[in-house]
C-alpha positions in Angstrom: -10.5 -7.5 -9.8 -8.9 -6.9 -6.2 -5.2 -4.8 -6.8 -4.1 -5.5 -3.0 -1.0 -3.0 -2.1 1.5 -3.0 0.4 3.6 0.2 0.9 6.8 -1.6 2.0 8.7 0.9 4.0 10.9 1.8 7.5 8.4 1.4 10.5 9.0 5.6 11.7 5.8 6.0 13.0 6.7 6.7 16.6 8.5 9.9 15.1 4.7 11.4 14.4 4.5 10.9 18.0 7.9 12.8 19.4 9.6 9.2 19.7 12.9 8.7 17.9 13.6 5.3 16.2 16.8 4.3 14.5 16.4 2.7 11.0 17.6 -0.5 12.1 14.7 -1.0 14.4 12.1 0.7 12.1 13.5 -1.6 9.4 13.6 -5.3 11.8 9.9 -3.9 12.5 9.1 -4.0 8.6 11.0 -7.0 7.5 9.3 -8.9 10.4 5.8 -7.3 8.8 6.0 -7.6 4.9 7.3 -11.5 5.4 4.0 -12.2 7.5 2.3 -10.5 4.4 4.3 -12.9 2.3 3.6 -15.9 4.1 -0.6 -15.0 3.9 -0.6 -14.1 0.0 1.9 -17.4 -0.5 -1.0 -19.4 1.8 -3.8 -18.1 -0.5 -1.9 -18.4 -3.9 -2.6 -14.6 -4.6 -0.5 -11.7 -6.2 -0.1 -8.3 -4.9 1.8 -5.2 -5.3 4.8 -3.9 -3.2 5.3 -0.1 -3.1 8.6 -0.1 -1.7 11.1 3.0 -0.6 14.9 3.3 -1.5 15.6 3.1 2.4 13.6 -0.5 2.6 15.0 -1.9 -0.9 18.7 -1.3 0.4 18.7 -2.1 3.5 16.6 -5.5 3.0 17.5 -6.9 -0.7 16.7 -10.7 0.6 13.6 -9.1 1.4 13.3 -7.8 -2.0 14.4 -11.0 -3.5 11.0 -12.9 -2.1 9.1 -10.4 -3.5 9.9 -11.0 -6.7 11.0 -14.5 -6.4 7.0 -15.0 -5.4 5.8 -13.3 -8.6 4.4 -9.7 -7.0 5.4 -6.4 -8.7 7.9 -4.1 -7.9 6.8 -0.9 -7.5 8.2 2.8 -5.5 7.3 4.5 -2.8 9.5 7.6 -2.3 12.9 6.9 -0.8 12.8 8.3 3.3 9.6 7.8 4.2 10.0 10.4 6.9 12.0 12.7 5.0 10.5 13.2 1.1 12.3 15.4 -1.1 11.4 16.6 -4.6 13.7 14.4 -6.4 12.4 11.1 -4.9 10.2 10.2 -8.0 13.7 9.8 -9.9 15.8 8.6 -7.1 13.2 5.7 -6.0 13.4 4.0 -9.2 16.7 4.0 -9.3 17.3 2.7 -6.1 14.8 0.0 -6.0 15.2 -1.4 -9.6 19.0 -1.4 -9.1 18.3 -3.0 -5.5 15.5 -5.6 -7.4 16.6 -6.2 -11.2 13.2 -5.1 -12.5 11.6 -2.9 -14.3 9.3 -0.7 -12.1 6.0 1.0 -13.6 4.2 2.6 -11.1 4.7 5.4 -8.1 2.7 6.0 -4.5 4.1 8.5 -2.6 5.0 8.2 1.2 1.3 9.2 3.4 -0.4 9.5 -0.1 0.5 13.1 -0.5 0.5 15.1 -3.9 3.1 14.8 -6.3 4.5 16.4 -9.6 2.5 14.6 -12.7 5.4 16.2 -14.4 7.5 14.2 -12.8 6.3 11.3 -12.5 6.1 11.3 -16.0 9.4 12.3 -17.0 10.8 9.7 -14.5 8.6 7.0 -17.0 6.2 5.6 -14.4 3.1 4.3 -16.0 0.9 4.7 -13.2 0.7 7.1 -10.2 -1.5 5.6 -6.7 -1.0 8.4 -4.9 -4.6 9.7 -4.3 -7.0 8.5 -1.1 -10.2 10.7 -2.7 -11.5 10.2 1.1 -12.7 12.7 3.4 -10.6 12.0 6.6 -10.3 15.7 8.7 -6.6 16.7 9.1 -5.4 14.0 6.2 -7.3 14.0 3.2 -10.3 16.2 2.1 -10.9 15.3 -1.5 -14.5 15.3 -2.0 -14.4 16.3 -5.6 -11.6 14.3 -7.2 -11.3 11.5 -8.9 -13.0 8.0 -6.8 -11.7 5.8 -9.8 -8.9 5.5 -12.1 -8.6 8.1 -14.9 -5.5 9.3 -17.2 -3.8 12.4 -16.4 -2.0 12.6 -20.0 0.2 9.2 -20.5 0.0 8.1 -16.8 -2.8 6.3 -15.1 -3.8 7.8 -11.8 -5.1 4.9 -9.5 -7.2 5.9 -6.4 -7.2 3.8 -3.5 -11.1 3.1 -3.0 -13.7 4.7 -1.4 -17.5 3.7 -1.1 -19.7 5.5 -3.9 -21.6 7.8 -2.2 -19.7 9.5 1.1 -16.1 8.5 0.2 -15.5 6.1 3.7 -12.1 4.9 3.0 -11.5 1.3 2.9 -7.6 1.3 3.2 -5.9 -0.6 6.2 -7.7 1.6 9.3 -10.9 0.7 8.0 -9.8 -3.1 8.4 -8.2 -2.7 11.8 -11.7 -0.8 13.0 -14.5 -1.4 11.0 -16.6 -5.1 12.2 -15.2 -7.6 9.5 -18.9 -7.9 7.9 -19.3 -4.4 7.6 -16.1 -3.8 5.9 -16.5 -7.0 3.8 -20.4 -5.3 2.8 -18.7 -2.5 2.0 -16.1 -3.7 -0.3 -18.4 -5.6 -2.3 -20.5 -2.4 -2.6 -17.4 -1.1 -4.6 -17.4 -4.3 -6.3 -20.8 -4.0 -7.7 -20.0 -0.2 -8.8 -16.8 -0.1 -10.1 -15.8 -3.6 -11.0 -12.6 -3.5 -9.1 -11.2 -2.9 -5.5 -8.0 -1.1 -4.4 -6.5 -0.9 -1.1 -3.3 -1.0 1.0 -1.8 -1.8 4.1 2.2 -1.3 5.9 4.2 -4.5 7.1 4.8 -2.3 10.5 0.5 -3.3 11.0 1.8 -6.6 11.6 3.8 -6.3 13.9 3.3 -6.8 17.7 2.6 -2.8 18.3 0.6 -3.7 21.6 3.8 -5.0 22.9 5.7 -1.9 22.2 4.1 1.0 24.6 7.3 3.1 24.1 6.1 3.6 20.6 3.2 5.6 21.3 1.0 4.3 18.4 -3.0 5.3 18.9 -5.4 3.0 19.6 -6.7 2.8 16.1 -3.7 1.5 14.6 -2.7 -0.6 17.4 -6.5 -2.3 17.5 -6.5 -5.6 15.5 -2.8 -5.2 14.8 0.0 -8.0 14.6 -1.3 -11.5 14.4 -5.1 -10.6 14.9 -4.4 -8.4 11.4 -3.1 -11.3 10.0 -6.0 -13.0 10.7 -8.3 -10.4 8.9 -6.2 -10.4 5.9 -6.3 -13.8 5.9 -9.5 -14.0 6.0 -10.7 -11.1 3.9 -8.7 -12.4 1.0 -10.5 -15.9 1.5 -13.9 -14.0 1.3 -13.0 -12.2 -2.1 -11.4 -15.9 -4.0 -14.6 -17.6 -2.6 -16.3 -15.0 -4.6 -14.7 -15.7 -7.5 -12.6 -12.3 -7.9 -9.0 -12.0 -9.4 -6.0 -10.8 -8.0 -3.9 -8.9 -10.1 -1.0 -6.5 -10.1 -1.7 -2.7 -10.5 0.6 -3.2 -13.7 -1.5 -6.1 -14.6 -4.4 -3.8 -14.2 -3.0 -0.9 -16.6 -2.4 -3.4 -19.2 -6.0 -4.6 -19.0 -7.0 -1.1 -19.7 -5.3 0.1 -22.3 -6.6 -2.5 -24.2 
């Protein structure tokens, strides 16, 4: 089973890097990116999962409205991406099922940092993806949690994946960087161990960011990014349906389990 993520937010990177942007660029940046995403999982006849802020869901609802119109799930992702405040568990889902007209079930919080269980409980999320169990210096050094999904009292925690043995993340760097053969070998290494495969990418990674200098973006994230992305999405997703693997919604996926 493949649970493909986008985290569907305002393009502020440049802020990391002392460069202001206004939401209306940050957001023409992202609604040019997730409907390039669209157009690849609509090409391949796959479903995915959107992760989306408050900021995103009000300020594009047609964008929200192909989302669901093309059968992916609904799901939050904090409300200012640059800003997160405690209350953004609550306020998210508010936002973006008033925004959408759906029900949302599961939570990822802006640059996968921690989160109140608590909360995301009491807000009546069913999941939680908010965990990279990878060992990235200055981002993420969880060596000894979780690699794969578990329950943390009614709500399923959902890691993004790692390989088995030293944790190299596999989220959207690792396609921008890695050789495409040795990403795909690694994938299907998580494949053969756990059964399933999660990872996740941001509409701004699609955008022409070699273009756009005044941003400042590193080399890492620029490399492979806009239309030569595309094209790795593209054709990782073909690699994974020519091996016969499903894929579903990380809703889709809790359902499966609790069964």
């Amino acid at each position: 089973m493949i649970l493909l993520s986008f985290d569907t937010e305002e393009f502020e990177l440049p802020r990391e890097h002392g460069v202001e942007i206004s939401l209306e660029e940050g957001m023409k940046v992202s609604v040019y990116g997730t409907n390039k995403i669209l157009d690849i999982l609509q090409q391949n006849k796959v479903k995915a999962t959107f992760f989306c802020t408050g900021n995103f869901a009000e300020h594009a609802p047609e964008v929200i409205e192909r989302i669901k119109a093309e059968g992916h799930e609904i799901a939050c992702h904090g409300v200012d991406h640059w800003v997160p405040k405690a209350d953004d568990v609550f306020r998210s889902k508010e936002i973006v099922e008033r925004v959408s007209g759906v029900k949302t079930y599961g939570y990822r919080q802006p640059r996968m940092f921690p989160v109140s269980d608590e909360d995301i409980e009491k807000a009546g999320y069913t999941y939680n993806s908010s965990l990279n169990p990878a060992f990235i210096p200055g981002r993420y050094m969880h060596l000894t949690t979780p690699r794969t999904w578990f329950m943390c009292n009614h709500v399923m925690e959902i890691p993004a994946s790692v390989s088995p043995w030293f944790r190299i993340p596999l989220f959207w760097l690792s396609l921008h960087n890695f050789p495409e053969k040795f990403y795909y070998w690694l994938v299907n290494r998580v494949l053969k161990h756990d059964g399933y495969f999660v990872t996740y990418f941001h509409p701004w990674e699609f955008f022409h960011l070699k273009e756009h200098p005044e941003y400042k973006a590193p080399f890492i994230i620029k490399n492979h990014s806009g239309d030569e992305l595309a094209g790795r999405l593209d054709r990782f997703i073909k690699m994974l349906k020519g091996k016969g693997y499903e894929f579903i919604t990380y809703h889709e996926f809790v359902n499966r389990q609790s069964k």
